[in-house]
C-alpha positions as CSV (number, residue, x, y, z in Angstrom):
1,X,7.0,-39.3,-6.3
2,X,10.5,-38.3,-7.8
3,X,8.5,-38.4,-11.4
4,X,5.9,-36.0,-9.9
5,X,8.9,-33.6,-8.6
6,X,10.7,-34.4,-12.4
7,X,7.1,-32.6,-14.0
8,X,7.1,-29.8,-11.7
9,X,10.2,-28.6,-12.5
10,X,9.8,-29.2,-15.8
11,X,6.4,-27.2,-15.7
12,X,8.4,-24.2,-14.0
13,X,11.3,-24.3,-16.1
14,X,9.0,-23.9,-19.3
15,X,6.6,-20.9,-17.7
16,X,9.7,-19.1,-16.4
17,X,11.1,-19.6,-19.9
18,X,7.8,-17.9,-21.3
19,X,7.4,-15.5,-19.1
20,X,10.8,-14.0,-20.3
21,X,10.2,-14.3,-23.9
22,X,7.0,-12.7,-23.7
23,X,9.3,-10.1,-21.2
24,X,11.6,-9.5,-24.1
25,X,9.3,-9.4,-26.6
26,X,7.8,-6.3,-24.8
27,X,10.9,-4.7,-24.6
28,X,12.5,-5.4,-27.8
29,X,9.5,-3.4,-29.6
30,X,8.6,-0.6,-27.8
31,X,6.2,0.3,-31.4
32,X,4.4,-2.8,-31.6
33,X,1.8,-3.3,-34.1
34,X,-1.8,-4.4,-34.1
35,X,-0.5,-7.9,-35.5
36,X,2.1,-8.1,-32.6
37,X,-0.5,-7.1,-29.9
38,X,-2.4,-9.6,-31.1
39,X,-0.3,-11.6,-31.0
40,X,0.9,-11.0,-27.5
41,X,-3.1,-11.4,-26.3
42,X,-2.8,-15.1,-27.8
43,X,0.1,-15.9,-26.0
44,X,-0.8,-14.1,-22.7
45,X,-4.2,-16.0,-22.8
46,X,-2.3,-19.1,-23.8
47,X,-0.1,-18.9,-20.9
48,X,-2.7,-17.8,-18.6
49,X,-5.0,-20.9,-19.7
50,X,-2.1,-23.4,-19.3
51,X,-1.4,-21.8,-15.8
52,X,-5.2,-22.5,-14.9
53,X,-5.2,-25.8,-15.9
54,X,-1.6,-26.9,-14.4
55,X,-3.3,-25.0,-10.7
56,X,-6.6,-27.1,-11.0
57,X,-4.5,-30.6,-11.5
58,X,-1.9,-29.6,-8.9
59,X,-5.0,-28.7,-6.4
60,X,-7.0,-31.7,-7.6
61,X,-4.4,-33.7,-7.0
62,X,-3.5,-32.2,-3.8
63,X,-7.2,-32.8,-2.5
64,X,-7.2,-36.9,-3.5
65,X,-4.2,-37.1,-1.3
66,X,-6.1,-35.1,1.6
67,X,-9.0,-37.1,0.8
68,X,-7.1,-40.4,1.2
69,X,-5.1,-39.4,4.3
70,X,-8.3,-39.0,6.0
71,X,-10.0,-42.3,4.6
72,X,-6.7,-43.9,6.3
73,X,-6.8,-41.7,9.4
74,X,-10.5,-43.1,10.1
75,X,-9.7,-46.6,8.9
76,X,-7.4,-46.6,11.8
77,X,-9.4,-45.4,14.3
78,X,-11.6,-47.7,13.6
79,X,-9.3,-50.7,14.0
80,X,-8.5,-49.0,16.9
81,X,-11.8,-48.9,18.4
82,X,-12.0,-52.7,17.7
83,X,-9.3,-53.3,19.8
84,X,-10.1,-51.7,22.5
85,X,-13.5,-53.4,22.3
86,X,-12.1,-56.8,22.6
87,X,-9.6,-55.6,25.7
88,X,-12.8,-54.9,27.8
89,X,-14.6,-57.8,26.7
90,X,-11.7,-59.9,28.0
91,X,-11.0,-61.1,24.4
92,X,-7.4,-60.2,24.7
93,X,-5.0,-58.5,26.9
């Protein structure tokens, strides 16, 4: 868990820290040329790729655990059920 929390930081430290150099490179060079704009569509599509990928693993992730909650949450109620099967069968009290 603290591993998990470790990453996302991590992962929001570094796309903060691109976000601004892409910020500054924009405003640094108000004349860019075609090998800079370029340049700036590779990193944009970079950054929006890695984005995509790091939202489809966090949501991924994020669904297994829903998915498993549940699969407890009827486990459960099924032990439950059981139980209450056995008190009015007399089994046990």
């Amino acid at each position: 868990m603290e591993m998990q929390r470790q990453r996302q930081q991590k992962t929001v430290i570094f796309v903060s820290v691109a976000s601004l150099q892409i910020i500054s490179c924009l405003a640094a060079d108000p004349k860019s040329t075609s090998s800079s704009k370029k340049a700036f569509a590779v990193v944009c599509t970079l950054l929006g790729l890695i984005i995509f990928v790091l939202l489809s693993v966090f949501l991924f992730k994020w669904w297994q655990k829903k998915k498993r909650e549940d699969q407890q949450a009827r486990l459960l109620r099924l032990f439950e059920e059981d139980d209450d099967l056995e008190v009015e069968l007399g089994l046990r009290d």
